[in-house]
N, C-alpha and C positions, 0 to 999 in steps of 0.2 A: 225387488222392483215394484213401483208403483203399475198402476193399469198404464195410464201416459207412455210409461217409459216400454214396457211389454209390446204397445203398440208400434213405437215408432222404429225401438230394434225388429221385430218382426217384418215389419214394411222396408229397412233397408237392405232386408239379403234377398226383396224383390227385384233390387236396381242394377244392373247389369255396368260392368266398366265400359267407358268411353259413349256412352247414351247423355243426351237432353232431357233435364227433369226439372219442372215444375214443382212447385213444395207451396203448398197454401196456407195462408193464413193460422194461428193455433198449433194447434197439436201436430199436424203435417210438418210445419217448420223446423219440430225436434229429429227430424228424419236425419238432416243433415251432421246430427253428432253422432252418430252410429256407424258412419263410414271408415272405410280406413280410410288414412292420408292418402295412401296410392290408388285410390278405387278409380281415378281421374275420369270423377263424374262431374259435367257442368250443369250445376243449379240454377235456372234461369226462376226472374219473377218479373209479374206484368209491369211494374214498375220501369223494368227497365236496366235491368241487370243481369246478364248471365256470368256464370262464375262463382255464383254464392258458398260461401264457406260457413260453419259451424257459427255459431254463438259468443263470441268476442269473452274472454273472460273480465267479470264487473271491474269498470272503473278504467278499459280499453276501447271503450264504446266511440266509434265515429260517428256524427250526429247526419254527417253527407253519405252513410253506407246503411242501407235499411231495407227488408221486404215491400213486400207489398203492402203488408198489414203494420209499419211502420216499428216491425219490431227490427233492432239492433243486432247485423250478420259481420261477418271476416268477407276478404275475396280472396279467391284463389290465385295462384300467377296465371297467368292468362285471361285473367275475367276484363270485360268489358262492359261499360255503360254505352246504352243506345235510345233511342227515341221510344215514345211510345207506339206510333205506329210501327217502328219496324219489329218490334216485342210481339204486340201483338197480329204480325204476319206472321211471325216464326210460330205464333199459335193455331191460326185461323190456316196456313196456309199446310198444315199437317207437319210440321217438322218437328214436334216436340215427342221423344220416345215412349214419354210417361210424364201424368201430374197424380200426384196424391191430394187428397184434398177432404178436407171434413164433413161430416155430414150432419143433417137433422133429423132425417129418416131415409130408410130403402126401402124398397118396397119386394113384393114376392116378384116383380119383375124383373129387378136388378135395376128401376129406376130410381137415382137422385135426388132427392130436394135436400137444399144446401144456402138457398141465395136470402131467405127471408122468411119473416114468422109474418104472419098480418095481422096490422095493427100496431106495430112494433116501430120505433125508429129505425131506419135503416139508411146509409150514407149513399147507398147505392149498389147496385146490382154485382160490382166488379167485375172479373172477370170467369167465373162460376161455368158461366154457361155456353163460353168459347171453348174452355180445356176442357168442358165434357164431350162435346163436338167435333174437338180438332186436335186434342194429344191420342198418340195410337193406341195407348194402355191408360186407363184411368182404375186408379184406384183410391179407395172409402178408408179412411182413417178415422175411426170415431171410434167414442166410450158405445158399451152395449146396450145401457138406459141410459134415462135422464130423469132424474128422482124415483127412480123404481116404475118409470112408464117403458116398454120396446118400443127401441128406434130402429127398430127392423120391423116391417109391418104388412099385412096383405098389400093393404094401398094407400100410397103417401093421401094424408088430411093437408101437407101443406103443398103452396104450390112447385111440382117439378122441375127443376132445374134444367133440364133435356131429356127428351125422350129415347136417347140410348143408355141402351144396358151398361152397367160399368162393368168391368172387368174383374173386380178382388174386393171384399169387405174384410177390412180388418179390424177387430176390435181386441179386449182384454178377456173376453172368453173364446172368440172363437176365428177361424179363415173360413169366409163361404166366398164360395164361387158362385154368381149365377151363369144360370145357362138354360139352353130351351126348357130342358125338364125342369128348371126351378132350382130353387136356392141347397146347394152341396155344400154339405158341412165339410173341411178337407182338413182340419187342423184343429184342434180343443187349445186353451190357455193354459198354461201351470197347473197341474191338482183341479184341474175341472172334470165335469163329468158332463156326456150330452145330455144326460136328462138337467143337469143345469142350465146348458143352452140353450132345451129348446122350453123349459121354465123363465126365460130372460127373451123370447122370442116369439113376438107374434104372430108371424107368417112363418106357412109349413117348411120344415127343412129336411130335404135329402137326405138319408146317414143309414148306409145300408150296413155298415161295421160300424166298429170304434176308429174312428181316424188318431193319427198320431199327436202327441204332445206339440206346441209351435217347437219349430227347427230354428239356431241360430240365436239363440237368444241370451246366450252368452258373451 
């Protein structure tokens, strides 16, 4: 398994049957091929869709069924398109059980920045910083650097996305949790070791044992 792929199996034996999930843009999106068929989870995206299914195999692609980030998904039986305001009320208005969603950095807080680099073109803010606000369980889908720099960090350099804690970081070395005392290692990657972790990590981490191998990842 590649890191991508480590991540996104990890992050779906977070998702409970019969719950509301968000899936963001990139690497989050892969969440959805990790399901069973029967997990009868509905994938909603701001766009405008709840129902989203797995990744269309090439050359199956509907050009009127897409994410948010415009990449090409299946729907489920049952799925339905709706407006953009009422998407984002089932966001804003707390009904979503969970969004995964990538990140640029965390911080020793367990806060987010995710929405923009500065300086950078950017299309617009999306919706980043409602489903950190208003899905019940947010969780950090990201690689553990980005060219050999930690994107776990004392304190984000870019700007915040919202100033709530998320819930789970998942990356291809490690599950932390934060929490009032600070960032808990619960989980190491394949064949890793903490002292890899926290070599790959620049804010302090929790890790009172050895925590276990990731669960599920088969």
């Amino acid at each position: 398994m590649d890191a991508k792929e480590i991540i996104a199996r990890r992050v779906a034996a977070e998702i409970e049957p019969g719950t509301l999930v968000n899936l963001g843009i990139g690497l989050p999106s892969m969440v959805a091929n990790y399901l069973p068929e029967n997990a009868h989870v509905f994938f909603q995206a701001e766009n405008g869709v709840v129902g989203l299914g797995a990744r269309p195999p090439e050359g199956m692609e509907d050009p009127n069924l897409t994410d948010a980030g415009g990449g090409f998904v299946t729907a489920v039986p049952g799925a339905a398109s709706i407006d953009s305001a009422m998407s984002f009320g089932l966001i804003r208005g707390g009904h979503l059980d969970m969004t995964v969603l990538g990140g640029l950095q965390v911080d020793a807080k367990g806060r987010l920045a995710n929405w923009i680099i500065p300086g950078k073109m950017a299309p617009g803010m999306g919706g980043a910083m409602d489903l950190v606000t208003g899905a019940r369980r947010v969780i950090v889908a990201m690689l553990h650097t980005q060219k050999g720099s930690p994107k776990i960090v004392p304190d984000c350099t870019l700007p915040v996305t919202a100033l709530r804690r998320v819930d789970l970081v998942v990356t291809e070395l490690a599950v932390i949790e934060p929490t009032d005392a600070g960032l808990v290692l619960r989980e190491r990657g394949p064949g890793v070791t903490v002292e890899d972790i926290k070599n790959a990590t620049a804010a302090p981490l929790i890790a009172e044992h050895v925590p276990p191998e990731m669960r599920h990842l088969i």
